[in-house]
Structure formats: structure tokens, C-alpha cells
C-alpha positions in Angstrom: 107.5 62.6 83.5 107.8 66.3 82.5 104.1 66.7 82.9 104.2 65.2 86.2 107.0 67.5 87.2 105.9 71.0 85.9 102.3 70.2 88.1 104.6 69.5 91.2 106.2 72.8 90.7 102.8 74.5 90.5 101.2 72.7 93.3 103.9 73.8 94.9 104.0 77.2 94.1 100.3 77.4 94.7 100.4 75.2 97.8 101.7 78.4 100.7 99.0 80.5 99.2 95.8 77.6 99.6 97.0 77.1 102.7 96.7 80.7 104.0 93.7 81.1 102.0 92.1 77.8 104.4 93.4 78.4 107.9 92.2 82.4 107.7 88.9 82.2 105.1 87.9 78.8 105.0 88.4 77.5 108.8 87.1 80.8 110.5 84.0 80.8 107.7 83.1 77.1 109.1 83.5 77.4 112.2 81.4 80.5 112.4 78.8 77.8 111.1 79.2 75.6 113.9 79.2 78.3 116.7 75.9 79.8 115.5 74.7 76.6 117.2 75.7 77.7 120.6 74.5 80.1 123.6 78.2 81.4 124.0 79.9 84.5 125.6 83.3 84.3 123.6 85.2 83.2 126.6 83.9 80.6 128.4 84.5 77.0 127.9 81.3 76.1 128.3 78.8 76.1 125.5 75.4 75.5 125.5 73.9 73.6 122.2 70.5 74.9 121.2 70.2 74.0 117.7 68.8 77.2 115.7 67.5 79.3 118.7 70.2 81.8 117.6 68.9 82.6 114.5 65.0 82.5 115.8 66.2 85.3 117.8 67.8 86.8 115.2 65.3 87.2 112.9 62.6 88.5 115.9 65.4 91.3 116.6 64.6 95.0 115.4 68.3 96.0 115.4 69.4 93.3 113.3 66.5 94.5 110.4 67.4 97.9 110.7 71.0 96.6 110.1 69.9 95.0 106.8 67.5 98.0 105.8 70.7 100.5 106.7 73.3 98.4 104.5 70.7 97.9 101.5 70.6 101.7 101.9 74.2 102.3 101.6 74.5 99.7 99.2 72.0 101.1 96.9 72.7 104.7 97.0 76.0 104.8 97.6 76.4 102.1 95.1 75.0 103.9 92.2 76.9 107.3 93.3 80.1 105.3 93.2 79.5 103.7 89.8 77.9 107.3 88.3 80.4 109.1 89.8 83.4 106.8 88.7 82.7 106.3 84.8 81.8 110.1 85.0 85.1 111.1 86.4 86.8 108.5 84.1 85.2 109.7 81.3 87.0 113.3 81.4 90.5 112.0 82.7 91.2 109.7 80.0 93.8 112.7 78.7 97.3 111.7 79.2 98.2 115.4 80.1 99.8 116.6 83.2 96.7 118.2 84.8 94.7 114.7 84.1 97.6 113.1 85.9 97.4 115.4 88.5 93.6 114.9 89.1 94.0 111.0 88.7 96.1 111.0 92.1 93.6 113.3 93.7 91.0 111.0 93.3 93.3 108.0 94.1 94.8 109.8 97.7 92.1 108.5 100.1 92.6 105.0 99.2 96.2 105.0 100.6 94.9 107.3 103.8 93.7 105.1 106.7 90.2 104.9 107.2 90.6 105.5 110.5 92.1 108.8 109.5 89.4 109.2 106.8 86.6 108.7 109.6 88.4 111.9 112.0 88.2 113.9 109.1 84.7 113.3 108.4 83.9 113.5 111.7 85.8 117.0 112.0 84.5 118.4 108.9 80.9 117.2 110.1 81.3 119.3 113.5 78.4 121.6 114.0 80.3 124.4 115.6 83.4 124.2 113.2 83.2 122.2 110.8 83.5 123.0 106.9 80.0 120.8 106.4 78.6 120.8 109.7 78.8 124.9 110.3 76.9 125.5 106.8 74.7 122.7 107.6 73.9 124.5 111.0 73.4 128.0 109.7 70.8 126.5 106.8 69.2 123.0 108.8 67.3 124.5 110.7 66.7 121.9 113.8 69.7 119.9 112.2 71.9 123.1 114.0 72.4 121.9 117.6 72.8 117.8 117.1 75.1 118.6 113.9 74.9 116.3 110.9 75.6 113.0 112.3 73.8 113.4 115.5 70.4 114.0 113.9 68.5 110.1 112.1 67.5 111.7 109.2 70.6 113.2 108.1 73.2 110.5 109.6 73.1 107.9 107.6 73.4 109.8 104.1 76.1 111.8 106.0 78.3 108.7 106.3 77.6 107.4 102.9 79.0 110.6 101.4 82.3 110.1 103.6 82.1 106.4 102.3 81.6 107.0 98.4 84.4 110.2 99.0 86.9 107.0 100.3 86.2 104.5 98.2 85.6 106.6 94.5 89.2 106.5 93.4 89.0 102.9 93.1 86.3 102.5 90.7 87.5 105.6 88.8 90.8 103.9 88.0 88.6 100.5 87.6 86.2 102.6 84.9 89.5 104.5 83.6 91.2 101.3 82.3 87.8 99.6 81.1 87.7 102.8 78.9 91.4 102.5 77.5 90.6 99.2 76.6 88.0 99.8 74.3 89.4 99.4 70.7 90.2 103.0 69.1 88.6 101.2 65.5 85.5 101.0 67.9 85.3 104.6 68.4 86.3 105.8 64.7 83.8 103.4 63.5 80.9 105.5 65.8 82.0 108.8 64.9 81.9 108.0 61.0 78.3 106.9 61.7 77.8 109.8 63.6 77.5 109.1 67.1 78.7 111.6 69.2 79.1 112.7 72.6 76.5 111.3 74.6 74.9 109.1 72.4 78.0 107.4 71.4 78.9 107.2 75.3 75.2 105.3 75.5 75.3 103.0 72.7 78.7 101.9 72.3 81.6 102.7 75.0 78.7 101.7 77.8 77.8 98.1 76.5 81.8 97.6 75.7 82.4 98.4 79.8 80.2 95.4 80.7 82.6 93.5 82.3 84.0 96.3 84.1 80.9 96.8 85.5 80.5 93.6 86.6 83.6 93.8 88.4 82.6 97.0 89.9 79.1 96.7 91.4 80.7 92.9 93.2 83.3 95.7 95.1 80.2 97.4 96.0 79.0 94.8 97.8 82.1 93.8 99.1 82.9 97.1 100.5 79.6 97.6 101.5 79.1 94.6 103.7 82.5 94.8 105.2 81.7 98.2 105.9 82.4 98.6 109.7 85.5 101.2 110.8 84.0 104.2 109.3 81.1 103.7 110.7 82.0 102.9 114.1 84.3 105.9 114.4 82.2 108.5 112.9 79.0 107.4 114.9 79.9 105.3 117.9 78.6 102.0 116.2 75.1 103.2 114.9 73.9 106.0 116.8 72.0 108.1 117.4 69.3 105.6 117.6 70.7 102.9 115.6 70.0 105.4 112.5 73.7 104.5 110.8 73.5 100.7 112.2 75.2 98.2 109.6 76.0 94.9 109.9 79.4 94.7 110.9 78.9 96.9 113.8 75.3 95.3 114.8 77.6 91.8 114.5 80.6 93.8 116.9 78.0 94.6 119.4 76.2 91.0 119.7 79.8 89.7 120.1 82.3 91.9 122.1 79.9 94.1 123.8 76.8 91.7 124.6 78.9 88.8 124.7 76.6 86.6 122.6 79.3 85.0 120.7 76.9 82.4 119.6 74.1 85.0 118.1 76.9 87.0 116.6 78.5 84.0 114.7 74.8 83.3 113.3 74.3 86.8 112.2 77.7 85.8 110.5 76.6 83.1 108.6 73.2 85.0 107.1 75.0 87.6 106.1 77.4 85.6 104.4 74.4 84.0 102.9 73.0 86.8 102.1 76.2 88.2 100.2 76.5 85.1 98.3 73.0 85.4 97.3 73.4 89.3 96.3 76.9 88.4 94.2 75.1 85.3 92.2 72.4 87.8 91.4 74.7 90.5 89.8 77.2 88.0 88.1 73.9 86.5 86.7 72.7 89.7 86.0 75.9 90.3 84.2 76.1 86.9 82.4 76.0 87.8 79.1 78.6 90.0 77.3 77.9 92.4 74.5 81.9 92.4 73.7 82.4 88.4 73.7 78.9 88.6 72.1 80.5 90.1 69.2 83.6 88.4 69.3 
């Protein structure tokens, strides 16, 4: 009877929170499943049923490749700046002094600033005429000068993954910073008595002890990267110029609100959900076995 009980107070207990986690995850994720089946503005009440037309069309569309190939690119480097960047930074502000402190927030401001806020500054710093980025960029680009950072293919997509990695880097430095205090102080007294130092006790003994960390840190990547829309669609006007900054989210806002092809936007949906699926099986596979449980 006292087992029965304590469940009931979990279930309930856990009961509000499933049910959120269905009617604004689950139900919206299924029935983006069943609308990909549909030529549908949105709107209307009338739908048409054309089986897998949507994602035949899909597939045979340009934009939607150059989507992919723009968010494999952001994924990839920005990715690896963010990781690089964030056990680096971690790695010198593990001091508990004041100035460490003091650096720690630094890193950790843009997270509480709104992206939309984030994006204007970019944007502003970007400015050909004025900005901090934009002027220097103008005075030593060469044809870069009159169309400014952003407004130039080559330059715009990297341009927006620097303002990304910038927004998102106090995250995985705090992530990397507490994967760091957790590695057993015996660990690192044991290295330096065998003489590993600096670097190559960095290499072959607090790296493999992060694994889990890192695990943790390259799924955000994806995450982030995939639901990567605001900064983007602010900074460039949803991909330009030429559909050189074009990711997924803003292909998907332009199929849907601005095309009105509810029905080819809800099946973009669902690959890319299949797609991100696929992506976080391969790292948590990837990342399937453990040095540190290994030797535990």
C-alpha cells in the first residue's frame, strides 16, 4: 500500500509536466507529420491530400539544399569554434580569483541579452560606413567595401556565424568549466608526478576525463544550430543576399508564412526533424563509450 501511494504522488507530481511536454512537443511534432501530406496555405479549410508530392518537391528545390549545405556549414565550423573556443576559455578561468570571476560573467552576458538585441548589434557593428567590423572590413576588402560584410555571399555566412558562436560561447564555457572542476584533483597529482605537464597532460588525461561533457556539448550544437532562425532573419532578412546565409528555419518561415505552402513547410519539418535525430544518434554513438566509467 505504501508503494502504491509514493507512485501516485510521483505520477502526480510528474503528471502537469508530461502533459505540457505532449500538447506543445508531442501533438505539434505529429501533426506536422500529418500536414506534410497536404497542398495547404495555413488558412484555409480546405486541404488537398496528395500523398508525398510535398516532399518530391522538396527534395527537387535548390533553396531547400542550399538550406542543408548552409546549416552543415554553421554546424561544422561554428561547432568546432564553440567547442575549441569554450574548453580553451575554461581552461584559463578555472582560478577562483576576482578577475576570473569577473571574466566568467563577461563570457556569460550575451546569454541573458536577447537575440534580437544580439542580432542589431551585429548588424551595427557589421555597417560598412560605421561600423567597428564593417569600416575595417571596408578600408581592407577590397570589393567587400560598398555591400559591407553581410551584403557580400562570400563573406555573409561566416559573418553570421561569428555573431552566433560570440552568443552562444558562454554556455559551453561554463558547460566545459564545470566538466573541468569535476575532474578528481588525485587525477591531476597523479599526472604531474609522472610528469605530464601543460599540454600533454591537457591531451592525455583532463581531455578523455571531459568525455561526457563533450557529449553534452556538441548535442547543444546541434540543437542550437538547427533551431537557429532569429539571428539570422534579423541580420540578413531571411537569407540574403542570394540565399548565401539561408538556414533551415528561415527556408521553413518562408515556405510557410510568406509562400503559404503550409503543407511543404510542415514536410520540410519533419526531414529536418529526421535529419536531427539522425545527426544526435550519430554523436551519442559516437560518444558511447566512456574513458571515466571505463576506468570506474
Amino acid at each position: 500500500m505504501k508503494q502504491v501511494s509514493r507512485r501516485a504522488f510521483i505520477a502526480a507530481f510528474m503528471a502537469p509536466s508530461v502533459l505540457l511536454y505532449a500538447l506543445f512537443l508531442v501533438w505539434p511534432l505529429l501533426q506536422a507529420f500529418n500536414d506534410s501530406r497536404y497542398q495547404w496555405s495555413g488558412v484555409s479549410t480546405t486541404r488537398t491530400d496528395i500523398g508525398l508530392r510535398n516532399f518530391e518537391t522538396l527534395f527537387r528545390s535548390d533553396a531547400f539544399w542550399q538550406s542543408l549545405r548552409n546549416s552543415g556549414w554553421v554546424l561544422v565550423f561554428g561547432g568546432l569554434s564553440l567547442v575549441a573556443l569554450g574548453v580553451g576559455i575554461a581552461h584559463l578561468l578555472q582560478h577562483s580569483g576576482r578577475f576570473a570571476r569577473f571574466l566568467r560573467g563577461v563570457f556569460l552576458f550575451p546569454q541573458v541579452v536577447s537575440l534580437v538585441a544580439v542580432a542589431i548589434i551585429w548588424k551595427f557593428l557589421y555597417n560598412p560606413s560605421f561600423g567597428l567590423i564593417g569600416a575595417g572590413a571596408a578600408v581592407w576588402g577590397g570589393d567587400v567595401a560598398p555591400a559591407g560584410l553581410l551584403g557580400t555571399s562570400v563573406t555573409a555566412l561566416p559573418s553570421v556565424t561569428a555573431a552566433f558562436v560570440w552568443w552562444a560561447l558562454g554556455f559551453y564555457v561554463m558547460l566545459f568549466l564545470a566538466g573541468l572542476r569535476s575532474v578528481p584533483s588525485e587525477v591531476n597529482e597523479a599526472a604531474e608526478l609522472d610528469g605530464a605537464q601543460g599540454w600533454r597532460r591537457f591531451r592525455l588525461v583532463t581531455w578523455p576525463m571531459l568525455w561526457s561533457v563533450k557529449r553534452v556539448a556538441v548535442a547543444y550544437v546541434v540543437i542550437n544550430v538547427v533551431n537557429l532562425f532569429a539571428l539570422v532573419f534579423l541580420m540578413t532578412r531571411g537569407g540574403d543576399p542570394d540565399r548565401a546565409t539561408e538556414v533551415v528555419l528561415t527556408y521553413l518561415y518562408e515556405l510557410g508564412f510568406e509562400n503559404g505552402t503550409f503543407g511543404l513547410a510542415s514536410a520540410q519539418a519533419v526531414v529536418v526533424f529526421v535529419l536531427t535525430m539522425a545527426v544526435t544518434a550519430l554523436v551519442l554513438f559516437w560518444f558511447r563509450h566512456d574513458p571515466e566509467g571505463a576506468r570506474s
